[in-house]
C-alpha positions in Angstrom: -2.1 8.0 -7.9 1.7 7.2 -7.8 2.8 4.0 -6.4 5.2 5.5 -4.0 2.8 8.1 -2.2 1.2 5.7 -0.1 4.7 4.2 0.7 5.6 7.2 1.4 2.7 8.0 3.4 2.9 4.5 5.4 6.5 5.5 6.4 5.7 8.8 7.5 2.6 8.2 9.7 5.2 4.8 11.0 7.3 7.2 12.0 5.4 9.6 13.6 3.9 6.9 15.7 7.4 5.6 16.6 8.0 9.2 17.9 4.4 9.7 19.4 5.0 6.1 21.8 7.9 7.4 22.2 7.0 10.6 23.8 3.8 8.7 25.8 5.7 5.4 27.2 9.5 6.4 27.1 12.4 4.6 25.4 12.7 2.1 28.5 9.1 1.0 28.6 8.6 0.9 25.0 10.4 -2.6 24.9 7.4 -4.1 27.5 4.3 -2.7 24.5 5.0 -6.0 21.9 1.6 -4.1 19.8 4.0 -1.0 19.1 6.2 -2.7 16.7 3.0 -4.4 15.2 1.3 -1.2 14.9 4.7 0.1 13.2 5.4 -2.5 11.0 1.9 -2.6 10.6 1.7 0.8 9.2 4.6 0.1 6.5 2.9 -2.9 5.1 -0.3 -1.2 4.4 1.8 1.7 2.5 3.4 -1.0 0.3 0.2 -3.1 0.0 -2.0 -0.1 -1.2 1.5 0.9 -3.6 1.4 -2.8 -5.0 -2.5 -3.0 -5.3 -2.2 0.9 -7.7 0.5 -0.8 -9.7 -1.3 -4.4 -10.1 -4.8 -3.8 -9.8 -5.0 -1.2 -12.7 -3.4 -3.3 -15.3 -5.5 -7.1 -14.1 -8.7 -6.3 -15.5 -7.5 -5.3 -18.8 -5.2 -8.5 -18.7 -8.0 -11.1 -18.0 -10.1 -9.6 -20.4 -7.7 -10.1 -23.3 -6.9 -13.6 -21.8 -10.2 -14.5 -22.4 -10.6 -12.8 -25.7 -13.7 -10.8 -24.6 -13.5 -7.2 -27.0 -16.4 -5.9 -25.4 -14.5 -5.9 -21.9 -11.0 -5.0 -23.5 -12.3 -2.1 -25.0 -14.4 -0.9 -21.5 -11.2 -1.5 -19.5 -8.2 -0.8 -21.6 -9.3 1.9 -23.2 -7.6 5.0 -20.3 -4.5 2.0 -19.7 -1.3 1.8 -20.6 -0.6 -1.8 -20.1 1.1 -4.4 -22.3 
């Protein structure tokens, strides 16, 4: 998966929640509902968590493995990776 579909996906469901609270409380009350921007801000940071964790996580296995020196594990989890 690309990193920047679930970035893109965390902004897009951010804002359609920002627009759905809008709709439900109004633009007045929203300032009294502190979990709104929570559940906004929220929603962006698990879209660029998930998009660091695809870019990170795919490459860490195959670099412990070869900081260890283990070939059996180096060829099991670099084999499919393009990492350096």
């Amino acid at each position: 998966m690309l990193p920047a579909i679930p970035l893109l996906l965390g902004f897009i469901a951010a804002m359609v929640f920002e627009l759905a609270s809008h709709a439900v409380y109004g633009t007045e009350d929203i300032m009294s509902h502190t979990w709104i921007d929570m559940v906004f801000w929220g929603l962006i940071a698990a879209g660029v968590l998930v998009s660091l964790v695809n870019v990170f996580w795919g490459c860490l296995p195959c670099r412990l493995s070869r900081l260890v020196h283990a070939k059996g594990l180096q060829d099991h989890l670099c084999r499919n990776l393009t990492c350096s």
